[in-house]
N, C-alpha and C positions, 0 to 999 in steps of 0.2 A: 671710739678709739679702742684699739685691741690691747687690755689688758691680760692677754693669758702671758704662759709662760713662755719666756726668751729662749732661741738655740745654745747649746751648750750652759743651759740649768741645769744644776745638782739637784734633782731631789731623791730625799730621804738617806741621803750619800750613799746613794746605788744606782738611780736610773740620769742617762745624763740626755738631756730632751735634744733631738735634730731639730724636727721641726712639729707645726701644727696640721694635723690631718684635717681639723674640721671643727665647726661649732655648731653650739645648736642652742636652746633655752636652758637647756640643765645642766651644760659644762661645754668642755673640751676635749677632742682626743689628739695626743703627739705622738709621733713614732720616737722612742727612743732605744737608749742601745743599753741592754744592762750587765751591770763593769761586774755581776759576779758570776755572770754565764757567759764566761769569755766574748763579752760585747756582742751578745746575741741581741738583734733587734726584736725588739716588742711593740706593744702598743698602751700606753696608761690614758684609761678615760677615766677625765677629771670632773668630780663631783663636787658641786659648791653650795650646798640647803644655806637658804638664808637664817639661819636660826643661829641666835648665840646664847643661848640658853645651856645651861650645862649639862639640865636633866636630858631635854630635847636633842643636844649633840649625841650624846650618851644612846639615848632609845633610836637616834640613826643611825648610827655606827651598828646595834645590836643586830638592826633590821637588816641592813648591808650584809653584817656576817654571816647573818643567816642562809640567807641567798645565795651568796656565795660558795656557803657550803655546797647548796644544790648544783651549783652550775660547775663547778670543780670537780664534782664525780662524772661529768659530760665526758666519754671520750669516744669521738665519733673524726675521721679523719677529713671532714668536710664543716665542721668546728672549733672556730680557732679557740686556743686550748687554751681556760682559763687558770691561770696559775696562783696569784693571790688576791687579798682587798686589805688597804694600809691608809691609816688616816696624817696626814700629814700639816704640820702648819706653816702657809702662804701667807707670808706677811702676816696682818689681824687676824687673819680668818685659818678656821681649821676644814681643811679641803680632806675628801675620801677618794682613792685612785683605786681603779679595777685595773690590772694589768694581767693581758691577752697574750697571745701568739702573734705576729704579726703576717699576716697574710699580701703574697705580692702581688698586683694585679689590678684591675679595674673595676669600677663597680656596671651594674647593668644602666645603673642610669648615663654616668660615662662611655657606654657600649650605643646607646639609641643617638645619643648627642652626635656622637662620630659616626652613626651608618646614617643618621639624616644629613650632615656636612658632605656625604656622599650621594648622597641621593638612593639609598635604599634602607630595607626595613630587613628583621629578622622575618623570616620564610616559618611557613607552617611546620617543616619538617624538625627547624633551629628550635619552635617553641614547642615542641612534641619531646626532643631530647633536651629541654632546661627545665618541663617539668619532669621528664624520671629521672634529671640529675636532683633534683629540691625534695622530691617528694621521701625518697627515703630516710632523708635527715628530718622531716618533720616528722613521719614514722615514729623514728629512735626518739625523739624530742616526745609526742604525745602519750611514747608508754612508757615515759618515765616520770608524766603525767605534768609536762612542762609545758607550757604555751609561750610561742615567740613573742604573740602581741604585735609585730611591727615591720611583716612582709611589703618591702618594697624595693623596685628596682636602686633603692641607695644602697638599702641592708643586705645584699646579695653581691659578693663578689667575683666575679672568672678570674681563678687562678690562673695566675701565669703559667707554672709548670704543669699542668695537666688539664685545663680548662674548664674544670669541675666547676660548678656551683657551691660557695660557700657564705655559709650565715654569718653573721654580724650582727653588730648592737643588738644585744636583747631587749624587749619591751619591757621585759619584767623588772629588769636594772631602772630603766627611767621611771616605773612605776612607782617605785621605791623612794627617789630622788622627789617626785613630784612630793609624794605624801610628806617629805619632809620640808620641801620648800612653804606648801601649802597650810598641813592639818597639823604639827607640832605649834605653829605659832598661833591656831585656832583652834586645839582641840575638840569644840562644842560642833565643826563644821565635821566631824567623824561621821554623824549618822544622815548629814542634812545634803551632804555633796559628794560627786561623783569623781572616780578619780578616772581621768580620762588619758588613755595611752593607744597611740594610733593615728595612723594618716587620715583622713577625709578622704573617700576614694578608694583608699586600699585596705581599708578598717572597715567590718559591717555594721550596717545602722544601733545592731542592739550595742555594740565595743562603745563607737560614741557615743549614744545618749545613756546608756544604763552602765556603761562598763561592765559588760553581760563577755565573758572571754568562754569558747570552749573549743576543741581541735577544729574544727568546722572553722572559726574567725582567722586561721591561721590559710589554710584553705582559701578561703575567700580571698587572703590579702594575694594567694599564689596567682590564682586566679585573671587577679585585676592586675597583678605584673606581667602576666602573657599577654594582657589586651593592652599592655604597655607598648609591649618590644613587640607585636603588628601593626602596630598603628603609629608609633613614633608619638602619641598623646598620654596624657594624665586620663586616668578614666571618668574625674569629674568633669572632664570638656568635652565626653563620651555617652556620658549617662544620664539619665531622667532621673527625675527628682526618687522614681521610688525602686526603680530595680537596673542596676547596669544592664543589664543583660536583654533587656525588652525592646530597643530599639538599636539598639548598638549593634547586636548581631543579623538583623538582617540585612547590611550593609559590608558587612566585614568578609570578603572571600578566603573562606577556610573550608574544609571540610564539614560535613555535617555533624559525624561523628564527636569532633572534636567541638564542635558550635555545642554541638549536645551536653559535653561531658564540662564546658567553661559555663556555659548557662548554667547548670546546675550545681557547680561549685560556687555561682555570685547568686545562688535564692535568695531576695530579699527575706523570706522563714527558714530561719536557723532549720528548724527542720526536715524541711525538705532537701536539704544539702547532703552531700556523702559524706558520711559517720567516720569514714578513715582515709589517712591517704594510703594507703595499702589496697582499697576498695578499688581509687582511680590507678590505682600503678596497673591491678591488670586488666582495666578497662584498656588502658592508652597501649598492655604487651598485645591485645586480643586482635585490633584492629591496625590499621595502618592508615593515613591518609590519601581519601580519591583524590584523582585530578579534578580541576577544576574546569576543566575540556574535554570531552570525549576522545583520545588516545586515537592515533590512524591506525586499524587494525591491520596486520600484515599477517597472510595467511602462510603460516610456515608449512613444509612438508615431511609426509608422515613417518611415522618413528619405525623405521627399521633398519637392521643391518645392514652394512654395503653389500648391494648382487650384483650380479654381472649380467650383459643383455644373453638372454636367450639365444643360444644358436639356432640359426633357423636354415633351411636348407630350400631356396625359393626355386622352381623351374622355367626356362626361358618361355615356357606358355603362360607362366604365372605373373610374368615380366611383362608380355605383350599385353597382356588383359586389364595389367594393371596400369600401363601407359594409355589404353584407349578408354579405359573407364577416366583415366582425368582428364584426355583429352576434349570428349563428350559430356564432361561435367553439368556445361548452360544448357543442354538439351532434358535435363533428367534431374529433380529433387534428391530422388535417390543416392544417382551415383555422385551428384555432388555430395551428401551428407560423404559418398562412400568414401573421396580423394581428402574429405576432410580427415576421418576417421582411419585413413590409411596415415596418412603423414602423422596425426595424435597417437600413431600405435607406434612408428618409428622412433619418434619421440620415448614414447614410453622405457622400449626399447633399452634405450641406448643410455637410460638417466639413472638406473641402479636406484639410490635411496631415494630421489627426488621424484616419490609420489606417485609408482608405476601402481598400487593400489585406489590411490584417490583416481588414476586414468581410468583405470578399470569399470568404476562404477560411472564415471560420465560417460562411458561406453556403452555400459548398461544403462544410460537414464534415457542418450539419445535413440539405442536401437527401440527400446519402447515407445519409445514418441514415433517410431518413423515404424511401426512395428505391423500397422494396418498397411500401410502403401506398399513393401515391398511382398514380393511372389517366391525370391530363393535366397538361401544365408551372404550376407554379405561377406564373409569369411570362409574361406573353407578349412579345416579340422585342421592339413597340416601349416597354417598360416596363423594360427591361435595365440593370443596371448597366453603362458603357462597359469595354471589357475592355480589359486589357492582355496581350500573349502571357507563356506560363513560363516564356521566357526572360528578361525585362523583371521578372518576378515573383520569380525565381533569384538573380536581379542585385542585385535591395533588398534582398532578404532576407540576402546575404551579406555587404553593404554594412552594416546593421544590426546584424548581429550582430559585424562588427570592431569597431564604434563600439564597441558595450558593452563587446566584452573589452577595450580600453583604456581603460575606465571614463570618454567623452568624453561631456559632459549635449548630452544633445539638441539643445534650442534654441541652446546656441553650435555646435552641429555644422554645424545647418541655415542657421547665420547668415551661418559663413564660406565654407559651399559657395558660398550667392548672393551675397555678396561677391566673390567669385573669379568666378561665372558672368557677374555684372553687368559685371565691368572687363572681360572677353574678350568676350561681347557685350552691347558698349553699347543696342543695338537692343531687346533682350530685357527690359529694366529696367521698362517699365512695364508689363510685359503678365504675365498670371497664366496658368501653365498646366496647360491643362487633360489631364483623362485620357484624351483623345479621340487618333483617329487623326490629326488635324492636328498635333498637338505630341510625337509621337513622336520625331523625332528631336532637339529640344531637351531633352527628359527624356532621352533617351540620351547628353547633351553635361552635363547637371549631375551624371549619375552618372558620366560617366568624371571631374569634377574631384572629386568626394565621392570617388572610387578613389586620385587621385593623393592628396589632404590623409590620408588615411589609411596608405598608402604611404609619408608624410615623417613620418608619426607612428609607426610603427613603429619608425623606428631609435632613438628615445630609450628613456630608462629608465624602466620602468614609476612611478618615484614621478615623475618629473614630469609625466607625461601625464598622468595620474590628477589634477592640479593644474591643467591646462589650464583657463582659463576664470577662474580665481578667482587669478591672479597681478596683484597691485598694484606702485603705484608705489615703498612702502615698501621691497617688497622687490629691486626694482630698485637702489637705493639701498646695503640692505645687501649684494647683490652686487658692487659697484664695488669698498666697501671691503674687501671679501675680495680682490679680485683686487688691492686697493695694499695689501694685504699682502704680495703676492709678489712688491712692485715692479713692479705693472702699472698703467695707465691705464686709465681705459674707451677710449680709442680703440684700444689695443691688444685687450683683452675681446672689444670691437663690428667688430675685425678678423676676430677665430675664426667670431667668432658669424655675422656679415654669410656671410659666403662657406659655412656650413654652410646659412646659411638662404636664399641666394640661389641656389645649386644646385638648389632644389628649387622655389623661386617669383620666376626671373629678371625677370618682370613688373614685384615690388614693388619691384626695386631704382631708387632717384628717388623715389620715393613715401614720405607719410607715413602709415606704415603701423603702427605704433607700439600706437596707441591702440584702432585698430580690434580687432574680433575674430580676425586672423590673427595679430595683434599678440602674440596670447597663447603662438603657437607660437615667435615670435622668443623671447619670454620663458623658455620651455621648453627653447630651445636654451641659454642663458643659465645657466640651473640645472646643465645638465650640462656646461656646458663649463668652468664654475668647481670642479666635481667632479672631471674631470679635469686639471683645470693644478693642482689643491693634490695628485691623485696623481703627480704628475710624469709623466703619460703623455702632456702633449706642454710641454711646461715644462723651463726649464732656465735655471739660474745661473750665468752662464759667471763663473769664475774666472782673470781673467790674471795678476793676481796670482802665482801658482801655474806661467804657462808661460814659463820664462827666454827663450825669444824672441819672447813676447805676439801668440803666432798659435794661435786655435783653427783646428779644420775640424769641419764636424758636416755627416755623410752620412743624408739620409731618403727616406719614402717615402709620399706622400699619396695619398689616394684624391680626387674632387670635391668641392669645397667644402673641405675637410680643411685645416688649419695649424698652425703647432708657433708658439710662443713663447717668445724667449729676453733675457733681463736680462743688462745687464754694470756693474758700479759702475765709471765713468770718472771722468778729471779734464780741466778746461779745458787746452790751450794743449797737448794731446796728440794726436798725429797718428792719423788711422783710417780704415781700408781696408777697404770692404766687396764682396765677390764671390758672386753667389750663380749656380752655373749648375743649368742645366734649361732644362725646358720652356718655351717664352714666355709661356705661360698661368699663367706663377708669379705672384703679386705680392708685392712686398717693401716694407715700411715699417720705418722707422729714426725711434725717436722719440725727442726732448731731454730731458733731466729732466723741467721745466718744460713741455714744451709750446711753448714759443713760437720755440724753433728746428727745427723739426723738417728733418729732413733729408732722408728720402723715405717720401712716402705713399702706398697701394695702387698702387705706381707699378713697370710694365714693364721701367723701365730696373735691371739688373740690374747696377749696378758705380757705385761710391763712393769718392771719396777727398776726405780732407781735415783739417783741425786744429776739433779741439772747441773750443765758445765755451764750454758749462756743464759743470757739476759734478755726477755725480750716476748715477742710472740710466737707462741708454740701455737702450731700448726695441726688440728686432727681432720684427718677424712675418713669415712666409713662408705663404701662402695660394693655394693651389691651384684655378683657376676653369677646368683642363680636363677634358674630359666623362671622360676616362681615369685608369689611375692614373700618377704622376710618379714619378721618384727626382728629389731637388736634392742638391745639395754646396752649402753656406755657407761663404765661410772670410773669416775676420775677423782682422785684424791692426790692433794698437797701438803706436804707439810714444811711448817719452816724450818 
């Protein structure tokens, strides 16, 4: 019989209960609505220690508060925000409530239920992007030197509004509950028993049997939740007795890479597992996931400018000879190669970018082969393809082949070279060039910018290059609100990103360049730079909170382009002083909650003082636009 609490309960005549979210051994959780934040929904889990002992009520409640404290300084916007802990009495019994944020949305275990009622699984690509949504909140979670304790597809939510991954139920809360249901009533059983907090399956063997917890057990549980949402199974219907991962994965069609990096997160020895998730986040940015089939390769053709065919000026002898050499084709090896390699040159001809170079050299591969049996040139001098030198010929060919090893399609390649050639010279725009010795050194000017776009494509990560070309506006979009996840604006984002991308095409800064086909690289930087600020590797949540004289200092070191990003939760009518020294080529922006006060934008001057007008997250970037690398010093002081 379900004795918890009825819809529309009073308790503590503040939280008025709707209904029951869930049960478990250690209580209840309700979603309720509470009447002093204008019926803001929450969520109160209900704690019920069988102990009625007064001392032992007393030293649970202490234990409670104390945790509490810990978990009430959490503020990470992919954990729901713990607000208080109040001990309440329920009828006989005096009950403890934890009361949350209420987060809206599904858990992942409700997410596998309904793609197997469909008849499919989450994709390698869905479990590559749920572990870098997870990973950076266990991050923030283990260097604040907190362990979940209790990774599993229940305790992981997909937000509704933005699809994020977010935690629930702490382990460390029920750990708490147990000790009290348990060792209060048995004090002597303190040194003799284990307190045990964790799934079977998604808990590592030291968690159950020693209650052995360290960032690596947290890991582990992430782990055994990807081998969840592939396989549609629990991982102990998965696993051998002594390592998930030993027979599991040779079965499972996923990349290697990622087999590698899940194997080594479920090590049966604690030690041999990865020490951080910060370790796998840029394991999982480095790589990307292969096919599981070798890919139909499709030979594209080669990267040059549009030309125009050669004018050629053939004589009615030239005509005739060349009508009876095909006609005489079956009589002669020769002249057949000859009527092939005529019609392959007409071809050539007439196709401008479509690969009158790559004709060239099968021109050249077949005259060598047929290079003994004939007696006079198959061509004569004014009948020639126009030649370009092997140096010229060197130059495509290695130019082409970057392009593909960064898997960039063709036609966007060739589109942004002459985008980029048309704005440097304007002169050039309407004229098509040809293979000829007059436009040699223009063909030499769109390969040195085909060298530089390839050049700024290099320093990304292989999965967003590979994406180059086919990024939209949607996902423009979902990148914003990733970064107000972390209490970022796009103007702060479009900070990082501008000065990464302006280092490399000073040109487009002023320009609406967005939309165009270079636009796709801004976009690229975009991808990676929200990868890096959710790894904290240039991110940071200043806490003043925390310094009893409300003065940070934070010492770096940029390279061009390069800038770090930092959040501080302030209050109005509070005094702030910002100093940032370096180089002059720094720039510094300081942005308002809101937007609408901002206080300085990509701006030179390098020193701020004054009283805040909002409430809220103040915004800093520091952005590096000299050609060298910088150190700065930032130091920010508050006062109330």
């Amino acid at each position: 019989m379900n004795t918890g609490l009825q819809s529309q309960t009073m308790v503590n005549d503040r939280f008025l209960i709707l209904r029951q979210l869930g049960q478990g051994k250690l209580g209840r959780t309700y979603l309720a609505k509470d009447l002093n934040r204008f019926n803001e929904s929450c969520v109160l889990q209900e704690f019920a220690p069988h102990v009625y002992d007064v001392l032992a009520l007393r030293k649970t409640e202490e234990l409670f508060q104390r945790k509490a404290q810990i978990l009430y300084t959490l503020d990470h916007p992919q954990i729901p925000r713990f607000r208080e802990l109040f001990s309440c009495q329920q009828g006989e019994k005096m009950n403890l409530f934890l009361v949350q944020d209420y987060v809206e949305g599904s858990t992942y275990r409700q997410q596998i239920q309904q793609r197997l009622k469909a008849g499919n699984l989450f994709t390698e690509i869905e479990v590559q992007q749920f572990l870098l949504g997870v990973l950076p909140v266990l991050h923030y979670l283990h260097e604040k030197g907190i362990i979940h304790r209790d990774i599993t597809p229940n305790n992981i939510i997909c937000r509704q509004t933005d699809n994020l991954p977010t935690l629930i139920d702490f382990g460390s809360v029920k750990q708490l509950s147990t000790i009290a249901n348990t060792y209060f009533k048995n004090p002597e059983l303190l040194t003799t028993k284990i307190v045990q907090v964790g799934q079977p399956g998604y808990a590592p063997q030291e968690q159950i049997e020693q209650g052995i917890v360290t960032a690596n057990s947290d890991l582990y549980g992430l782990a055994a939740t990807a081998c969840s949402l592939l396989t549609g199974k629990d991982p102990l219907e998965l696993q051998d007795r002594d390592n998930l991962g030993k027979n599991f994965f040779s079965d499972l069609p996923i990349s290697s890479y990622l087999r590698q990096i899940l194997g080594k997160m479920l090590d049966k020895n604690p030690g041999d597992r990865y020490s951080s998730a910060q370790e796998i986040i840029k394991l999982l940015n480095q790589s990307s996931p292969q096919p599981l089939t070798p890919p139909t390769l499709v030979v594209k053709s080669a990267i040059m400018p549009q030309t125009s065919p050669a004018k050629e000026i053939v004589s009615s002898r030239q005509k005739t000879e060349q009508t009876m050499t095909a006609t005489n084709s079956k009589n002669s090896p020769i002249t057949g190669c000859l009527g092939k390699l005529f019609l392959l040159l007409m071809l050539i001809l007439g196709s401008g970018t479509m690969g009158w170079w790559a004709g060239k050299l099968w021109i050249s591969q077949i005259l060598n082969a047929q290079e003994n049996n004939q007696s006079t040139p198959i061509f004569s001098e004014e009948f020639s393809t126009p030649k370009i030198s092997d140096q010229e010929l060197e130059r495509k060919t290695e130019i082409n082949t970057r392009r593909r090893q960064l898997g960039l399609d063709h036609s966007w390649f060739v589109g942004v070279v002459d985008e980029l050639f048309w704005n440097k010279y304007p002169e050039q725009k309407d004229n098509i060039l040809s293979n000829g010795k007059d436009d040699v050194t223009w063909r030499n000017r769109w390969d040195e910018i085909a060298i530089q776009v390839l050049d700024s494509l290099e320093s990304l990560s292989s999965q967003s290059s590979q994406n180059i070309g086919s990024y939209t506006k949607n996902q423009q979009i979902r990148w914003k609100q990733q970064a107000n996840g972390l209490y970022l604006s796009s103007r702060a984002l479009y900070d990082l990103v501008d000065g990464r991308f302006f280092a490399v095409f000073p040109e487009q800064e002023n320009e609406d360049f967005v939309d165009e086909p270079i636009g796709q690289i801004w976009k690229a930087m975009i991808f990676d730079t929200i990868t890096s600020l959710q790894a904290g590797d240039n991110y940071e949540r200043l806490g003043f909170e925390l310094q009893q004289d409300g003065k940070i200092k934070r010492q770096e070191t940029l390279k061009s382009g390069q800038g770090d990003a930092y959040v501080a939760n302030l209050n109005a009518n509070q005094r702030m002083e910002v100093k940032l020294k370096g180089d002059r080529n720094l720039l510094l922006s300081v942005y308002s909650p809101t937007g609408r006060n901002n206080i300085l934008e990509d701006s030179g001057n390098h020193r701020w003082s004054g009283e805040l007008i909002e409430s809220g997250y103040y915004e800093f970037t520091v952005v590096s636009k000299s050609k060298k690398v910088v150190n700065y010093e930032l130091n920010i002081t508050v006062i109330d």
